[in-house]
N, C-alpha and C positions, 0 to 999 in steps of 0.2 A: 217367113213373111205371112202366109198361110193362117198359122197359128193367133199372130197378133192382131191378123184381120179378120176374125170368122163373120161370114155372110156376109160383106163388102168384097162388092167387083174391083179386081187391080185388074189396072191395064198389063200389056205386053210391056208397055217400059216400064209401069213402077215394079213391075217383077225383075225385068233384063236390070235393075239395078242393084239386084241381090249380088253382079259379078264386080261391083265396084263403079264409080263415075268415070274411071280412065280406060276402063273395058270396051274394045274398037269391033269387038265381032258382031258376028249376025242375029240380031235381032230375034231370028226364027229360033233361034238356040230356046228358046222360052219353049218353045211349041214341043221340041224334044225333050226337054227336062218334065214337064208336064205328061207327055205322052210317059214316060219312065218312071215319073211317078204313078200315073194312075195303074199303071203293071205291078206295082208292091203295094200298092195301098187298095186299088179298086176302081172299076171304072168310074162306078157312082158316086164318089166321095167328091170329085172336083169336077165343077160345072162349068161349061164354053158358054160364055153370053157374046154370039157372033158379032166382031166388029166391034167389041165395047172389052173384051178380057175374060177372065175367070175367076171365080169365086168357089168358096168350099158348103156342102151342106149343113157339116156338123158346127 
């Protein structure tokens, strides 16, 4: 999703819809997968815009 959107902020849901529309979990799941990605990719690559989502630099 990352990829298709470079330098557009996605919220927490337009990301949390990467597990599908019928997908019932936690929301926060975003925050982990994000935290685990910036651990193989780099901290600096993906930027928190607090209360609004995250976007990528490159």
């Amino acid at each position: 999703m990352f990829s298709l959107n470079r330098r557009q902020i996605l919220s927490r849901d337009q990301l949390h819809l990467v597990w599908g529309i019928d997908y019932e979990g936690d929301p926060r799941t975003v925050d982990t997968h994000i935290r685990r990605l910036r651990e193989k990719i780099g901290e600096d690559i993906i930027q928190t815009h607090h209360g609004v989502g995250y976007s990528t630099r490159e």
